[in-house]
C-alpha positions as CSV (number, residue, x, y, z in Angstrom):
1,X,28.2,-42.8,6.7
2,X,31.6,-43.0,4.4
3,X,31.9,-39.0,5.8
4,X,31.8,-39.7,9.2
5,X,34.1,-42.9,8.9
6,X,36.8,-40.7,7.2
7,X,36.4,-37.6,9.2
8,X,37.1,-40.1,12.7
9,X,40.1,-41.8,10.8
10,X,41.6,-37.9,10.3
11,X,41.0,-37.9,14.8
12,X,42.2,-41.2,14.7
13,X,45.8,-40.2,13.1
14,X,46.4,-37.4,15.3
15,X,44.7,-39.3,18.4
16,X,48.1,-41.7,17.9
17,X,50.8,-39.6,17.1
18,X,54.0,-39.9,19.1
19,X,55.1,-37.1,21.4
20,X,58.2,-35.0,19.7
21,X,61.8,-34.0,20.4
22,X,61.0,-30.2,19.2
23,X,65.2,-29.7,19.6
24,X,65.9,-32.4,17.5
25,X,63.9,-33.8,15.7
26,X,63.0,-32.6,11.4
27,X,60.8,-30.6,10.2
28,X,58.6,-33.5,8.9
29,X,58.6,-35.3,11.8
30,X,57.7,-32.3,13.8
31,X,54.4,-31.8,11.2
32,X,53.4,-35.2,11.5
33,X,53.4,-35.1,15.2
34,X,52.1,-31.6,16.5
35,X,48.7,-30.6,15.7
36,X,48.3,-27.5,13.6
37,X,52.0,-27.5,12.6
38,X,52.3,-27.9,8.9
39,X,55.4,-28.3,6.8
40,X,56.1,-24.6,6.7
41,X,55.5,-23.8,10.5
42,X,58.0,-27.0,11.4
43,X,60.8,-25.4,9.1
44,X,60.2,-22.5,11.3
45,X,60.9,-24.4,14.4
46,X,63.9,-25.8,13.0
47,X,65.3,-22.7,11.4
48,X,64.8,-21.0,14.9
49,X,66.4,-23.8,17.3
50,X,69.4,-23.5,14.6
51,X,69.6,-19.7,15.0
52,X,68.7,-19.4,18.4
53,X,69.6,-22.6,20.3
54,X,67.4,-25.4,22.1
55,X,63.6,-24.8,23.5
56,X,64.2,-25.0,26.7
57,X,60.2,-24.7,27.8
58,X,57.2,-25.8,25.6
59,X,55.8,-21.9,25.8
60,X,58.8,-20.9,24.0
61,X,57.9,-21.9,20.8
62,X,55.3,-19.4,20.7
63,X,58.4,-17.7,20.1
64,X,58.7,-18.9,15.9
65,X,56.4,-17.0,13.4
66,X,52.9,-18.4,13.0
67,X,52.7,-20.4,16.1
68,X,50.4,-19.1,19.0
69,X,49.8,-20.0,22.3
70,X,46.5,-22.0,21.5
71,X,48.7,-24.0,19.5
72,X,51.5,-24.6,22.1
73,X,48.8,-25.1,24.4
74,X,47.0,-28.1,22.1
75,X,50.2,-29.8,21.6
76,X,52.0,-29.3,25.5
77,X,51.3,-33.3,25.8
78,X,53.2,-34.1,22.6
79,X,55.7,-31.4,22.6
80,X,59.5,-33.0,24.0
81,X,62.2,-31.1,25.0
82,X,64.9,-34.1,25.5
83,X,65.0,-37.6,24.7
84,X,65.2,-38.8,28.5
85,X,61.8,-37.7,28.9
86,X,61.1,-40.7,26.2
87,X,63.5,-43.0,26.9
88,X,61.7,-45.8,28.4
89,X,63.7,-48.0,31.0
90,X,64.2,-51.1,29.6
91,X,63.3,-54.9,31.4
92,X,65.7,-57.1,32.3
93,X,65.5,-60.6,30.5
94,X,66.3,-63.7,33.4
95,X,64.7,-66.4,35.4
96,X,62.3,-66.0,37.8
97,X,63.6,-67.3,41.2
């Protein structure tokens, strides 16, 4: 039983994560974020935006070493390419009339 509990809080984690601003966001927050992207594979993404300029579809990070189009594919819902796609209009605070 303390197996399965642990192995559906490791789902749980990922089940939660935020989507990701591949074009500007760290390498740690990228690994936290995108499923079967580790510390080493986010540097990668990093390391290629800064060389090569900004994502400018999801499919292109099949692009950096290591990372495949099962990956890409896995991750499309989480995977940012601009903060507006985030941004989240914000209410207005006032007095019902």
């Amino acid at each position: 039983m303390k197996k399965l509990i642990m192995l559906l809080s490791l789902f749980a984690v990922n089940a939660f994560a935020a989507p990701v601003n591949v074009n500007t966001a760290d390498a740690k927050t990228i690994s936290d974020a995108l499923s079967g992207i580790g510390q080493k594979k986010a540097e990668a993404i990093v390391k290629y935006r800064e060389e090569k300029g900004a994502f400018k579809t999801a499919e292109d990070l099949v692009n950096v070493a290591g990372i495949g189009e099962k990956t890409v594919e896995k991750n499309k819902n989480d995977i940012l390419l601009s903060d507006a796609a985030a941004a989240v209009e914000p209410k207005k605070e006032g007095k019902a009339k």
